[in-house]
N, C-alpha and C positions, 0 to 999 in steps of 0.2 A: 587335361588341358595343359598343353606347354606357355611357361611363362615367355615371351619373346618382345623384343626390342623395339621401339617406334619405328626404327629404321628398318626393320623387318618385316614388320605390320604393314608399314607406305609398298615394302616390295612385293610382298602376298597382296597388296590388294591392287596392282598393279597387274602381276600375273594372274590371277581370278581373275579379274576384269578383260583379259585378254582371251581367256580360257573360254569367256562366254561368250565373248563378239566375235573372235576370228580364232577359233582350236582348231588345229594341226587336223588332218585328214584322219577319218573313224575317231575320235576322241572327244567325252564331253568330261565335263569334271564340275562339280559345285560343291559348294559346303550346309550341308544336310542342319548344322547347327549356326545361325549367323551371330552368333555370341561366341563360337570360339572357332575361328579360321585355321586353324592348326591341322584342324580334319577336316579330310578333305576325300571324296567320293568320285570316282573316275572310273565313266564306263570306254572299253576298248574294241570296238570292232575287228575280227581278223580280219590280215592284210589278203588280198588277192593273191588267187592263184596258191597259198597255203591250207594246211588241212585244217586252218583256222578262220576261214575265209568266211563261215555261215554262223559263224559265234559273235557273240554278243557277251564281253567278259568284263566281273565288277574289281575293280582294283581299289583299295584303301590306303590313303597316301595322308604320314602323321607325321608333321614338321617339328623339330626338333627345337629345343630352346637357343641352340646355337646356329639354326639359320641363315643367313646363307653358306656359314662358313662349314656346315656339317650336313652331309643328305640327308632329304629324310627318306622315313621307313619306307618303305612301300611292300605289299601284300597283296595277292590275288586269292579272293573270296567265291571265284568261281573258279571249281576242277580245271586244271591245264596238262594234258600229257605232253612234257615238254623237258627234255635233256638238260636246261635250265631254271629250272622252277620246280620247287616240289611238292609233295602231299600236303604242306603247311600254306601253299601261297610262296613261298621264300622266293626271292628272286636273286641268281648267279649272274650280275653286271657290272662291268666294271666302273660305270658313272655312279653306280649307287654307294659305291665304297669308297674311304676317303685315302687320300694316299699315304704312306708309300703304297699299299695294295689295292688300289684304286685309282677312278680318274675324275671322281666328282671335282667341281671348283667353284666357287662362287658364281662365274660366269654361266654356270649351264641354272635355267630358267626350267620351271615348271611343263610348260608346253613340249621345251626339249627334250625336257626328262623323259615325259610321255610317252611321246614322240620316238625315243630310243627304247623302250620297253618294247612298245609294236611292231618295232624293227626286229626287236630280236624274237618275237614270235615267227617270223616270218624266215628269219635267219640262223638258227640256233646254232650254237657252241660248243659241239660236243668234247673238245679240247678239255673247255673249264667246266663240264658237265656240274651239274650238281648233284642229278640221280646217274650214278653208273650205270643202273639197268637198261634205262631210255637211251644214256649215250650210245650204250653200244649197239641197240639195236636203230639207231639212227643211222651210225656207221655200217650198218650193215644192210642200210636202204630195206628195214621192216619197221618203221615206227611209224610211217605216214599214215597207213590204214584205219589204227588203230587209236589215233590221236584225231583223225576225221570222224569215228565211230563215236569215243568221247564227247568231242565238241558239237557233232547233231545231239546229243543224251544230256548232256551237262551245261551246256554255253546257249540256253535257248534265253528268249524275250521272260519268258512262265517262271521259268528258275530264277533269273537276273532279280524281277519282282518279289517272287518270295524270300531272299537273299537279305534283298534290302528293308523288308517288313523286318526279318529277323534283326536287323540290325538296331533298327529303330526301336522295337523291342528292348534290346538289350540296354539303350541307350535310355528308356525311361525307367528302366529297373535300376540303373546306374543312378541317372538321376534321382528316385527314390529312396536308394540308402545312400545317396547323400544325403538328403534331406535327416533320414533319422538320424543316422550319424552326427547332425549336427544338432540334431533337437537332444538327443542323447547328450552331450555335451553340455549342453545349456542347460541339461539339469541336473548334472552331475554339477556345475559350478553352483547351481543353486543350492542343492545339496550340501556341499561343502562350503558357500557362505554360511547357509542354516546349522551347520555343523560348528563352521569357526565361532559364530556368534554365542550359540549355547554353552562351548567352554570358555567362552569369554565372560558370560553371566557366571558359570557353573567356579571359577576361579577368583572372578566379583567377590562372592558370594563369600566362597571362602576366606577370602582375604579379612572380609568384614569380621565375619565369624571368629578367626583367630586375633585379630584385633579385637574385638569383646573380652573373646577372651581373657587377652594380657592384661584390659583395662581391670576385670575383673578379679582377678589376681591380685593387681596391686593397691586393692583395696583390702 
């Protein structure tokens, strides 16, 4: 969970709130955890008339402590054969990048951001490819088929669901070792008060002891 700004907080909760009354065409987005807004879940319909058209794709968008002044991440969690996007989710745009090698700004908004993702499903870049393989056979007008083939197999309502169990998933396993993690801690201080305290007696102790002693001595 990123730390982030009131001033950032007031703008996330302005943009979620917009996301959910009036989001941009095929695009929903909500925050699966409402204790920490930073993550954030966005599914993308493909655009018409693309070999993305019949998909249904879950995108994972992680806002960064520096907000609005740095993009956040973003990730596609469901398969995309796409000359910019690769095996990982990673996504090749230039709003996601901050400049000089980018076009993010403060000014571009969530929806937008979106918004421009699905554009460029629809549009891709083989110029600034991110898989050389896709580009080329983009440029060589053979990757439609085979990215429609994909997206009926990979980009279904069935996958999208089990995607996000998986997530959720992961997201209470998360939440569980934190938890030990921190009970772990809390007795390891304990520990180590129990620890400080008995060389504190254990050195008492001695103290006394050679004290007797010296008394006894000088007698």
């Amino acid at each position: 969970m990123s730390q982030i700004t009131p001033m950032a907080k007031a703008r996330l909760t302005r943009e979620l709130s917009l996301l959910s009354t009036d989001p941009p065409p095929g695009i929903a987005a909500y925050v699966p955890n409402p204790s920490d807004m930073t993550s954030i879940r966005a599914q993308i319909t493909g655009p018409e008339d693309s070999p993305f058209e019949k998909g249904v794709f879950l995108l994972l968008v992680n806002i960064s402590g520096r907000y609005p002044f740095e993009p956040p991440r973003c990730r596609f969690v469901t398969p995309v054969y796409h000359p910019n996007i690769d095996s990982g989710g990673r996504i090749c745009l230039d709003t996601l990048k901050s400049p000089p090698g980018g076009s993010w700004s403060p000014a571009v908004s969530l929806p937008s951001l979106l918004l421009s993702i699905r554009s460029l499903l629809a549009s891709p870049n083989p110029d600034d490819g991110l898989v050389p393989e896709i580009s080329e056979l983009y440029k060589r007008n053979k990757w439609e088929e085979e990215a429609r083939k994909r997206t009926e197999r990979e980009a279904t309502v069935a996958k999208l669901e089990e995607a996000e169990r998986g997530l959720d998933g992961d997201n209470i396993n998360d939440e569980k070792r934190d938890v030990e993690k921190s009970n772990a801690e809390e007795e390891k201080k304990k520990d180590d008060g129990l620890a400080s305290k008995r060389s504190n007696e254990s050195n008492a102790e001695e103290i006394v002891a050679a004290e007797d002693g010296v008394k006894r001595t000088k007698r």
